[in-house]
TORMAR-125821 format. One record per residue (C-alpha): residue number from 1; x, y, z. Coordinates in Angstrom, 3 decimals. Each point is the difference from the previous one (the first is absolute). Example, Ala and Ser with C-alpha at 12.3 -4.5 7.8 and 13.67 -1.06 7.14 Angstrom:
2
SITE    i        px        py        pz
SITE    1    12.300    -4.500     7.800
SITE    2     1.370     3.440    -0.660
// end
This chain:
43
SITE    i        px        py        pz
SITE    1     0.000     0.000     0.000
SITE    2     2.679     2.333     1.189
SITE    3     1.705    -0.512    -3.919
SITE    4    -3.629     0.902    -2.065
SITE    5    -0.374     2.956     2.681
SITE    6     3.827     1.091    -1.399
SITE    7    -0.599    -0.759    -3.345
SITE    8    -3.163     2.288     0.283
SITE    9     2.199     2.743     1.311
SITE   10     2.321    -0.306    -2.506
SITE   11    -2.351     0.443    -2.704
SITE   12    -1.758     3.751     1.497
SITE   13     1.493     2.655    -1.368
SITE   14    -1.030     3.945     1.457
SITE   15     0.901     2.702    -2.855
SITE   16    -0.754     3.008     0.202
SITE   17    -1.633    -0.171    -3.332
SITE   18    -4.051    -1.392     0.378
SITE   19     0.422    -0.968    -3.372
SITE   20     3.138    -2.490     0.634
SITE   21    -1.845    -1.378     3.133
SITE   22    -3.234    -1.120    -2.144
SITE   23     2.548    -1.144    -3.059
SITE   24     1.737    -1.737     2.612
SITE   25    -2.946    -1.585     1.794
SITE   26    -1.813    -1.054    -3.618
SITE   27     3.179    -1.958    -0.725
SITE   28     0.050    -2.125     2.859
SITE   29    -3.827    -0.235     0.103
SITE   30     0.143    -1.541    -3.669
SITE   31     2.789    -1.954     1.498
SITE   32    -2.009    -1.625     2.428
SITE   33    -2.932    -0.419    -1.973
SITE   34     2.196    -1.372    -2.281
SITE   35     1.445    -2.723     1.774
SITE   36    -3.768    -0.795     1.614
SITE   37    -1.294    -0.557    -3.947
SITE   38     2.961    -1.989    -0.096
SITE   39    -0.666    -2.184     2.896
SITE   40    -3.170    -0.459    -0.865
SITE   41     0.526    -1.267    -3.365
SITE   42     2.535    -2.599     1.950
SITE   43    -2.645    -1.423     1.807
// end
């Protein structure tokens, strides 16, 4: 648990810019939803 809640860390990101911080949070949210379809299709 203690590595996913590091891994989660490592992945946030705070600019300045509001436009980098909703790039940046699109990216991994098409990352994870990503990898979800992907599991999915596993199954």
């Amino acid at each position: 648990m203690n590595e996913l809640l590091r891994l989660a860390r490592s992945f946030r990101c705070d600019p300045a810019d509001p436009r980098q911080a909703f790039a940046h949070r699109l990216r991994i949210g098409l990352a994870i939803a990503a990898l979800i379809l992907i599991l999915s299709l596993l199954r």
